[in-house]
N, C-alpha and C positions, 0 to 999 in steps of 0.2 A: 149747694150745701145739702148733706144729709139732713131727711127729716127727723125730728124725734132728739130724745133725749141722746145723745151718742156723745158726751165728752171723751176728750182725749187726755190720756194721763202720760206722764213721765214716769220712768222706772230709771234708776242709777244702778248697774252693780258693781260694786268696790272686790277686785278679783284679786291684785296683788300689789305687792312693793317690792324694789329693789332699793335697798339700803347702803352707802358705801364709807358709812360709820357707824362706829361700836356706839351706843347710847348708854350700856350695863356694863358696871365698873364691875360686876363681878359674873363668869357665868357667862349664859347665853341667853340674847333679848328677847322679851316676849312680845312684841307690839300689837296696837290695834289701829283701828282709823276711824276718827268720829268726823261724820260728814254733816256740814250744816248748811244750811242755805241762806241767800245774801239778798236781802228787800233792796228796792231800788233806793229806799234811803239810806243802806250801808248797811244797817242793820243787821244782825245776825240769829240765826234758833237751829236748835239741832234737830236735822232732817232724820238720820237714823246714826247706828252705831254698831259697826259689826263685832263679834267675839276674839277674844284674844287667839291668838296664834304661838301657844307654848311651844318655845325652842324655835319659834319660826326665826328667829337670827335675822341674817341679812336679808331672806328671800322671803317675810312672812305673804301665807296665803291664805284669802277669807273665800274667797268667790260669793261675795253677801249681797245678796239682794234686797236696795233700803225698801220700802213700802212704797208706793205708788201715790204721787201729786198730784194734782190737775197742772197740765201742761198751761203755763201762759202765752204760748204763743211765742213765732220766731224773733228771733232777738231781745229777747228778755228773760232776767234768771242767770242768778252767777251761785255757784258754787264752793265752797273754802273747806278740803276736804285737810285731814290734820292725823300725823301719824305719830302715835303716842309707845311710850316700854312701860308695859306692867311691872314697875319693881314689887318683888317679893315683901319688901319693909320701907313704909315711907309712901309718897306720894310718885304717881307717873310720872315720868322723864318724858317733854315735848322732843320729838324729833326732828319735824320737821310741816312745813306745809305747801299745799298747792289750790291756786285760787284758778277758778277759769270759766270760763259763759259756757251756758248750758247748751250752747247751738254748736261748739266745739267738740263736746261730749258726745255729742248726738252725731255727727259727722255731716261730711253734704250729703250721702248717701240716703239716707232719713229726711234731712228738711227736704229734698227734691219730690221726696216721696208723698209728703205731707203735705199740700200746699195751705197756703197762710190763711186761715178765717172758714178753712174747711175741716171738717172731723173726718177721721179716717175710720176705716173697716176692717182693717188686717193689722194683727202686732208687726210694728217697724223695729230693727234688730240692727242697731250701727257697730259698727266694728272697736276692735280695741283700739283704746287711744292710751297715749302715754302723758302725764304731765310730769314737769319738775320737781323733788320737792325740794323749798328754800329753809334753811332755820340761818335766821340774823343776815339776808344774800348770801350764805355758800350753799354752796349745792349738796346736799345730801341723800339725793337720789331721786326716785322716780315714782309712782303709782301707776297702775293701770286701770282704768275705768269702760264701762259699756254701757251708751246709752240704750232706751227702749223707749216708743210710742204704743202706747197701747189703745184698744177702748175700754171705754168705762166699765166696771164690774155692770156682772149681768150681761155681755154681748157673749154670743156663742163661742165665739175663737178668743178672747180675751184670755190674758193670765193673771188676770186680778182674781183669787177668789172673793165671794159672797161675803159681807163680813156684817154679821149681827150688832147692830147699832143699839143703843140705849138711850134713851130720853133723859137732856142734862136737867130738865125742868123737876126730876124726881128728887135729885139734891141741893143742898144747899151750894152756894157760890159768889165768891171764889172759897177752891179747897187749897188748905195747909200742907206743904211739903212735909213728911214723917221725920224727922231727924233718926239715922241708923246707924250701924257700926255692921262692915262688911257690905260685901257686894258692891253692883257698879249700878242697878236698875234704881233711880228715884222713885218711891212710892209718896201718895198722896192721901190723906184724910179724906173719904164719902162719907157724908151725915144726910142720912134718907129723911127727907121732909115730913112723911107720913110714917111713921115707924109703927110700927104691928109688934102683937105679943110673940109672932115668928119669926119675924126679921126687926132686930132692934135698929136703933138709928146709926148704931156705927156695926152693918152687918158685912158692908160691903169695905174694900181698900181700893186702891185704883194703883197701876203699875204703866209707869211711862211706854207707851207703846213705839217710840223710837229706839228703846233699849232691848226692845222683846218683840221684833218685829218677826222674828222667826216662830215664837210661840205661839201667835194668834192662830195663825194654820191649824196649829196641831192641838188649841180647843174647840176649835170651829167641826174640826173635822171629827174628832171627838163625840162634840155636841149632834152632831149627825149621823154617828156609827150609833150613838142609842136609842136612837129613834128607827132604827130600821129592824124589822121584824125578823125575830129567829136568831137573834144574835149569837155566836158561840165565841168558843177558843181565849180569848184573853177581855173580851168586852166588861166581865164584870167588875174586872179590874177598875175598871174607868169610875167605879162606885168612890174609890177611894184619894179620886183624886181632886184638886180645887174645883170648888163651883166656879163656873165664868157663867158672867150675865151678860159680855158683851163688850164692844167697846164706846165708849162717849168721848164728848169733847165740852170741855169743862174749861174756864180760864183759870189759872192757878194767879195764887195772892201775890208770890216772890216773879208776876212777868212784868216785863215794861209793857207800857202802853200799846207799843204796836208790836207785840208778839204774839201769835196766831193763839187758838186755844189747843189747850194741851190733850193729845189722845191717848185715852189712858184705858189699858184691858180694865175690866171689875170685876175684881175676883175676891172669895168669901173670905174675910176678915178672922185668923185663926185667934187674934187677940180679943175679940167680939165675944165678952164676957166670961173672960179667964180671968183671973188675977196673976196669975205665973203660969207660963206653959213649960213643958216636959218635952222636947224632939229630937229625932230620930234623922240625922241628918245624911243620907248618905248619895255618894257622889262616883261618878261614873265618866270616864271620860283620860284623855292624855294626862291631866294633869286632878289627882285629888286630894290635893292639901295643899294649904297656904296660909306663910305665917300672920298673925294677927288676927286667921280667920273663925268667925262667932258660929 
C-alpha cells in the first residue's frame, strides 16, 4: 500500500445520449441528465447535474464532468443517471433512465489497474460504455458514460483541482432551502454565527455545488489569477464579480437522515441588506431567453 494520505477518487463524465423518442410536443428537445448516486440502503442524492443541451434533440451532448468522490472501493456504488426535456413552460418531461454499478462504468480495464485496498498513482481513464435508458420498461435509448480513478486533490498528476474549503463551524446548522422563481441551481440560507459590522449575519448564500460543478474551477482560478503579481488585460474585471469564499459542507434541514451533507459554493449574498434590488441581467450563450424567466 502506498504510504501517506493518497485517496483514490471517482470522476463520472456524462458525454451523451441517444434518444429514439420525441419527449416535446412542440419543437425540438432540450434535454439534460441528472446523475445521482445509490447508498447501499437504496437510497438516493444527487451526485451532479450537467447543463441543458438547447436543440440537442435526439442526440443531446454535455461531455460533463460530475466532481470527484472518494472512490469506495470495488464492487460497491451504483449509479441511477436520469435524462430529463427542459420544457419552455411548465415543468421537465422525465425521459427516461439508466441504473448500473459503478465497476461497470469503470470498465475491467481500470479495476485491473487498480487493485482492491491499494491507492493508485496515475489518473485511470476507462473507456466509453453505453447504458440503456428505460422510461416505464420501453426502451428509449441510450447514454454514454466514462469512468476515471484518480488521486486525491494535491497529487502531482491528478485532475482534481485544489478547492478552497470553508469551516461549517462558522455557520449556523442546519441551513434553509431559499424558495426561487427561475433557474435550476438550489440556493441555501448561510447565517454566520459571529456576524461583524462588515460582514452581517446573512452576508454570505450558499449554491448547490452539484448544480455548479463547472463554476467552482472558474472562481478558484479566479481566486488565484488575483493574487499573482502584475496582473493585466482583463484581471480587474474579476473586481466586479461574486465574492466566493469557498466551498463547505453543511447538512441542509429539507435532507433525510442518511443524506450526505450538502456542498455548497458561498458566495456574497446580493440580497445582504437591500430591501429591493435593481439587475442587469444579461445572458450569453445558444440559448438567451426563456419564458417565465425572472
Amino acid at each position: 500500500k502506498i504510504e501517506g494520505d493518497h485517496e483514490t477518487f471517482l470522476v463520472i463524465r456524462v458525454m451523451r445520449a441517444d434518444l429514439v423518442r420525441d419527449f416535446d410536443g412542440y419543437g425540438r428537445m432540450d434535454p439534460y441528465a441528472v446523475v445521482k448516486w445509490v447508498e447501499n440502503s437504496g437510497e438516493e442524492w444527487e451526485l451532479s447535474h450537467t447543463r441543458t443541451d438547447w436543440n440537442g434533440h435526439f442526440q443531446p451532448i454535455w461531455e460533463h464532468t460530475c466532481r470527484g468522490k472518494r472512490y469506495p472501493g470495488h464492487g460497491q456504488g451504483e449509479l441511477n443517471i436520469e435524462v430529463w426535456e427542459e420544457n419552455l413552460i411548465g415543468t421537465p418531461s422525465f425521459c427516461g433512465s439508466a441504473r448500473m454499478k459503478v465497476d461497470n462504468v469503470l470498465g475491467e480495464k481500470v479495476l485491473k489497474a487498480a487493485p482492491p485496498g491499494e491507492d493508485i498513482v496515475d489518473v485511470l481513464v476507462g473507456e466509453l460504455h453505453d447504458f440503456v435508458l428505460f422510461n416505464e420498461n420501453v426502451k428509449v435509448g441510450s447514454i454514454h458514460l466514462q469512468g476515471l480513478l484518480t488521486p486525491a486533490s494535491g497529487r502531482r498528476n491528478s485532475t482534481l483541482p485544489a478547492i478552497t474549503t470553508v469551516d461549517a463551524r462558522l455557520f449556523d446548522s442546519p441551513v434553509d432551502r431559499v424558495e426561487m422563481s427561475g433557474g435550476t441551481a438550489p440556493f441555501f440560507r448561510l447565517t454566520l454565527k459571529n456576524a461583524t459590522p462588515d460582514k452581517a449575519a446573512s452576508y454570505y448564500i450558499g449554491k448547490d455545488l452539484s448544480r455548479a460543478s463547472d463554476e467552482v474551477d472558474f472562481y478558484e482560478e479566479a481566486n488565484r489569477t488575483r493574487l499573482k503579481r502584475g496582473g493585466g488585460g482583463l484581471v480587474p474585471l474579476l473586481d466586479f464579480m461574486f465574492e466566493y469564499g469557498g466551498v463547505i459542507k453543511i447538512r441542509a434541514k429539507d435532507a433525510s437522515a442518511k443524506e450526505p451533507p450538502k456542498e455548497l459554493l458561498v458566495l456574497r449574498n446580493l440580497f445582504d441588506g437591500a430591501e429591493k434590488l435593481r439587475l442587469c441581467d444579461i445572458k450569453m450563450g445558444q440559448k438567451t431567453s426563456q419564458a417565465g424567466g425572472q
